[in-house]
C-alpha positions as CSV (number, residue, x, y, z in Angstrom):
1,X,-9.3,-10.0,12.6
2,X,-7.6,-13.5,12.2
3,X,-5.2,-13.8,8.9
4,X,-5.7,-17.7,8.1
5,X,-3.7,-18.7,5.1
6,X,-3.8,-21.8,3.3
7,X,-0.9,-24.2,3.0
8,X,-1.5,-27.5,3.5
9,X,-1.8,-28.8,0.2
10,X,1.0,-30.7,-2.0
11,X,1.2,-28.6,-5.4
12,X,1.0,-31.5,-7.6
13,X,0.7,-28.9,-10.8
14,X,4.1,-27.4,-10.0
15,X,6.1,-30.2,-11.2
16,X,9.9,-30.8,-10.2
17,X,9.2,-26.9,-8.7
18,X,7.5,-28.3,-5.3
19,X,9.7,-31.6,-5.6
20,X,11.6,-30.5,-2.8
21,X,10.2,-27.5,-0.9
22,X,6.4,-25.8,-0.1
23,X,5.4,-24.0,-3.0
24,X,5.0,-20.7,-0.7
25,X,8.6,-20.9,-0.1
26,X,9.2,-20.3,-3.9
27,X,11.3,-17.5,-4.6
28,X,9.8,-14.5,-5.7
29,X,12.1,-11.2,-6.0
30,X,14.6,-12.3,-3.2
31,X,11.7,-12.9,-0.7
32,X,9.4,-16.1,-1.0
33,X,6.0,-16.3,-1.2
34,X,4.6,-16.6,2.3
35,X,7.1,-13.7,3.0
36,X,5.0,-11.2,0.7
37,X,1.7,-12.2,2.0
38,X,3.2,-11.6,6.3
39,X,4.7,-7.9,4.9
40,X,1.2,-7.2,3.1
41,X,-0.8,-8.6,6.8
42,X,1.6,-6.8,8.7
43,X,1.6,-3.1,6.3
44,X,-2.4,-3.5,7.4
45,X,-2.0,-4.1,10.8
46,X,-2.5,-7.8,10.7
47,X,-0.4,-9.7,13.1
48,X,-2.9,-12.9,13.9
49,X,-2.3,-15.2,11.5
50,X,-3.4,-19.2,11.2
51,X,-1.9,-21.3,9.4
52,X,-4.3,-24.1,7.4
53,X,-1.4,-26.8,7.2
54,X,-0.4,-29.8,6.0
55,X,1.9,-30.5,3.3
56,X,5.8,-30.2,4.6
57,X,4.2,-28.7,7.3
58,X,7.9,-28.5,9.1
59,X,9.8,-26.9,6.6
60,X,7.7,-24.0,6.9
61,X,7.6,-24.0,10.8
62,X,11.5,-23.6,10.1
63,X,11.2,-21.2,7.7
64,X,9.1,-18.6,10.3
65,X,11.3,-19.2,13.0
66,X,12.9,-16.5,14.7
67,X,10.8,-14.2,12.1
68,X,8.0,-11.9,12.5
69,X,8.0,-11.4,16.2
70,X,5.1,-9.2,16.0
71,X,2.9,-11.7,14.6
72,X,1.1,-14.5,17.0
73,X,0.8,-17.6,14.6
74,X,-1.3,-20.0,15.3
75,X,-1.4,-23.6,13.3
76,X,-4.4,-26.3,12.6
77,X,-2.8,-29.2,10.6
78,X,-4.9,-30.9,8.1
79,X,-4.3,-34.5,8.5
80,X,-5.7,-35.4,5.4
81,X,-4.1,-33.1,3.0
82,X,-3.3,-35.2,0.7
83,X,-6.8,-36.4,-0.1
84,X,-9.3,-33.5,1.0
85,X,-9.6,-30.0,-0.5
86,X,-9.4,-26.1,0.4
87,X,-12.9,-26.6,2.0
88,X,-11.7,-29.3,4.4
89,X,-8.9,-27.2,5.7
90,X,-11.5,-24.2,6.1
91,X,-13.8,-26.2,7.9
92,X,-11.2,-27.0,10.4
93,X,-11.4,-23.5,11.8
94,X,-14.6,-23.6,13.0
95,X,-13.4,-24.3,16.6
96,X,-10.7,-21.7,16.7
97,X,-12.9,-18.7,14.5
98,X,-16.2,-19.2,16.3
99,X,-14.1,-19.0,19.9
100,X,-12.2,-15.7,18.8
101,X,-15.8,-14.0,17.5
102,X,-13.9,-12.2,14.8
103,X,-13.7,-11.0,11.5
104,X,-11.5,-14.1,9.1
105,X,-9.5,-12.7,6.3
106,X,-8.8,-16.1,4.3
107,X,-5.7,-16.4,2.0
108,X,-4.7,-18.6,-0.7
109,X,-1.0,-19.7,0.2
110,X,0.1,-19.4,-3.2
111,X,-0.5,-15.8,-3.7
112,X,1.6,-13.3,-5.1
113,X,1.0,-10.0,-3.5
114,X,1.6,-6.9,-2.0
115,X,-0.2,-4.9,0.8
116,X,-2.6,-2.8,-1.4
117,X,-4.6,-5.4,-2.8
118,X,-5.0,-6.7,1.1
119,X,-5.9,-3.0,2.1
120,X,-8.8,-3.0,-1.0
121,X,-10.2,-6.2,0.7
122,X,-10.7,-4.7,4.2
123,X,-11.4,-1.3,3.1
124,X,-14.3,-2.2,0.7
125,X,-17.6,-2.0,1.1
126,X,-19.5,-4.8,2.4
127,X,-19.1,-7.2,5.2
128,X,-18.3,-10.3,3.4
129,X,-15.8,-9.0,0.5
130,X,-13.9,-10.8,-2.2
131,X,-11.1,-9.8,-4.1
132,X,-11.0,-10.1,-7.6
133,X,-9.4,-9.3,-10.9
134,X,-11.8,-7.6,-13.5
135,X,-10.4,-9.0,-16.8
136,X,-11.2,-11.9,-19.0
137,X,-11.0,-15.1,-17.3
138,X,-10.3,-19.3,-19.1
139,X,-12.2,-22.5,-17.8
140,X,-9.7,-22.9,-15.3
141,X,-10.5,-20.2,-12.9
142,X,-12.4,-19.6,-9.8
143,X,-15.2,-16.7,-11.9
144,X,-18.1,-14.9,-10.8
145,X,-21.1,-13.0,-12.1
146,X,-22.0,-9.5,-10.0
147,X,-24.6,-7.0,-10.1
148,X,-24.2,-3.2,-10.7
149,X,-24.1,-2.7,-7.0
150,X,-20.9,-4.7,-6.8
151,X,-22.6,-8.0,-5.1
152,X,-22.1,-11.0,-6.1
153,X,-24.3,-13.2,-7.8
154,X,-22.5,-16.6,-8.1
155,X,-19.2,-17.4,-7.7
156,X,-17.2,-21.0,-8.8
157,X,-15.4,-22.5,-11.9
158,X,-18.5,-23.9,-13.4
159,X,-19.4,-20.3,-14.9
160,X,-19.0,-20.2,-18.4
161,X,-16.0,-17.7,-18.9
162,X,-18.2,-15.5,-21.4
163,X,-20.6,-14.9,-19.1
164,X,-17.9,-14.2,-15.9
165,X,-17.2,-10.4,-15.0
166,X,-13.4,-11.8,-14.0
167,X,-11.9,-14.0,-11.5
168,X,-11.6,-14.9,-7.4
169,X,-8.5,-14.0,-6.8
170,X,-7.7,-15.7,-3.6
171,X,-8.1,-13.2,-0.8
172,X,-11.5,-13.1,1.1
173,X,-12.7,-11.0,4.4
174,X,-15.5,-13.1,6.1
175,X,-17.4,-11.2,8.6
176,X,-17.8,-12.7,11.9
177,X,-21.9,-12.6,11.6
178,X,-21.3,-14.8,8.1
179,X,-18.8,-17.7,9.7
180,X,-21.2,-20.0,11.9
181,X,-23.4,-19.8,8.8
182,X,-20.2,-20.6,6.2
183,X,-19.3,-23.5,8.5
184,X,-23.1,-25.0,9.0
185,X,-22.3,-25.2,4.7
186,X,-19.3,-26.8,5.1
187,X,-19.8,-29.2,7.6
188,X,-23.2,-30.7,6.3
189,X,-21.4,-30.9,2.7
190,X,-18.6,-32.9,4.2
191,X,-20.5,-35.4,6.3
192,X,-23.4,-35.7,4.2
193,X,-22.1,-35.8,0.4
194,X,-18.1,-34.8,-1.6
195,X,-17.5,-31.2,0.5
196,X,-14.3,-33.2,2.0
197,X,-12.8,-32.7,-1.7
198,X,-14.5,-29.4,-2.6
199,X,-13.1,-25.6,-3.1
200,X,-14.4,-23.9,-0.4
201,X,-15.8,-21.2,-3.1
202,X,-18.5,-23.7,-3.8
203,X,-19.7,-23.2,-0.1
204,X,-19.9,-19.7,-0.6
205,X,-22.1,-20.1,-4.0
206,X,-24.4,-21.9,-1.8
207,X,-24.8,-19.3,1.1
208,X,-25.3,-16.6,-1.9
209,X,-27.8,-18.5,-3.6
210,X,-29.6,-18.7,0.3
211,X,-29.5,-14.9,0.6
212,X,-26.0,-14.3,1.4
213,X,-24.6,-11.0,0.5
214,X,-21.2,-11.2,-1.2
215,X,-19.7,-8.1,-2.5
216,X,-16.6,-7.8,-4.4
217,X,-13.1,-5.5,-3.5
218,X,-11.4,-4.9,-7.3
219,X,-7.7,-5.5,-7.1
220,X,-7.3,-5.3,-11.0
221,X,-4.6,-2.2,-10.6
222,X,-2.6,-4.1,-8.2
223,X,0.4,-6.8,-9.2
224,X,-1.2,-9.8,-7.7
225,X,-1.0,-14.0,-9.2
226,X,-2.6,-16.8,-7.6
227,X,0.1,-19.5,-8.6
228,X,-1.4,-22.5,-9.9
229,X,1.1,-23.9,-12.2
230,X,4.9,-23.6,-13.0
231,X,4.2,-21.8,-16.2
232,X,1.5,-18.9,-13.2
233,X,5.1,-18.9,-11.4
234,X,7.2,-18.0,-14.4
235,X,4.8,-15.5,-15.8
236,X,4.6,-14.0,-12.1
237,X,8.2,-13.3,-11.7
238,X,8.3,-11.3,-15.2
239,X,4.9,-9.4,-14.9
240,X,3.7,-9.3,-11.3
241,X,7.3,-9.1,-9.1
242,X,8.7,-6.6,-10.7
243,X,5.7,-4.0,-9.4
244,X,5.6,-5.2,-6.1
245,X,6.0,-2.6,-3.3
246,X,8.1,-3.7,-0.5
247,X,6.3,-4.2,3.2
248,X,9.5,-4.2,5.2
249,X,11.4,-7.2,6.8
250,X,12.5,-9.2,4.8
């Protein structure tokens, strides 16, 4: 299984927070953010790990140096990053994923988490698993609908919030039999119409809606925060932080 986590873009909604380092450096309990999500890959056994780059790129090559010697990182730079969206830097490791043959567990850079709500992803049922947050959800967010089996049904930010059963939280296992058909989505949308500036969640409502099965991994229980804004980041280090179980180094 390849970890690839998401960092290239520029945090524009974090104000004077990102004005001079990568938002996943951001402190977060004496450890920054990148730091939690390598303790919570490496508590589950995870140590290949991409990183989707772009944005100050550098700093966070500097950052990992020297660190995590047990972990074989790997980095595809977005050269666009400053004009595409989280599908672009996706589609970039079609190469790379289709030549390994395995499993991709897909992380939003910007998550605050620990290693329980990464061993509910891999441990749920289903090949193709998203983790969520059952709870009530704004405009803003990335929602879904779901059956009673626990398969998705459609998944994006255009979903009214009343009719959402809670929120993508930012943490996906794709099965190796599912990418050549998630990257056929996201190439043709980016050559042939706006994919280039898309979330790659609205690939995924397309390969549902052609049959696709999706199935969810609830992470409600656990302290996990996809940070979106300054005023995610503050609310974060009060509620989510706090109830954080350690993974190790440090």
């Amino acid at each position: 299984m390849n970890a690839v986590i998401l960092v290239a873009g520029n945090a524009r909604r974090m104000g004077d927070l990102t004005a001079r380092r990568h938002k996943c450096l951001l402190d977060a309990g004496g450890i920054t953010i990148v730091d939690h999500i390598l303790q919570a890959l490496m508590k589950n056994g995870i140590k290949e790990v991409v990183f989707a780059s772009g944005f100050r790129e550098r700093e966070l090559r500097q950052h990992l140096s020297g660190r995590y010697s047990e972990i074989n990182f790997r980095w595809i730079p977005n050269p666009v990053y400053n004009r595409t969206n989280t599908s672009y830097s996706v589609w970039l490791m079609k190469e790379l994923m289709l030549t390994d043959n395995v499993d991709m567990l897909l992380i939003n850079g910007d998550v605050i988490m620990d290693h329980r709500s990464i061993a509910a992803t891999i441990q749920a049922p289903g090949e193709t698993v998203l983790a969520v947050r059952l709870d009530s959800v704004d405009d803003e967010e990335v929602k879904f609908r779901v059956d009673s089996s626990g398969k998705i049904l459609e998944i994006g930010k255009h979903i009214p919030p009343s009719q959402a059963a809670g929120e993508s939280i930012g943490i996906n296992l794709l099965s190796r039999n599912f990418l050549p058909r998630l990257f056929e989505i996201l190439e043709r949308r980016i050559k042939k119409g706006n994919g280039a500036n898309e979330f790659y969640e609205t690939s995924f409502d397309e390969a549902i809606r052609s049959g696709e099965e999706f199935f969810v991994a609830d992470v409600t229980p656990f302290p996990i925060m996809e940070i979106d804004t300054s005023e995610d980041y503050y609310n974060a280090l009060k509620t989510v932080v706090p109830h954080l179980q350690s993974g190790g180094m440090a």
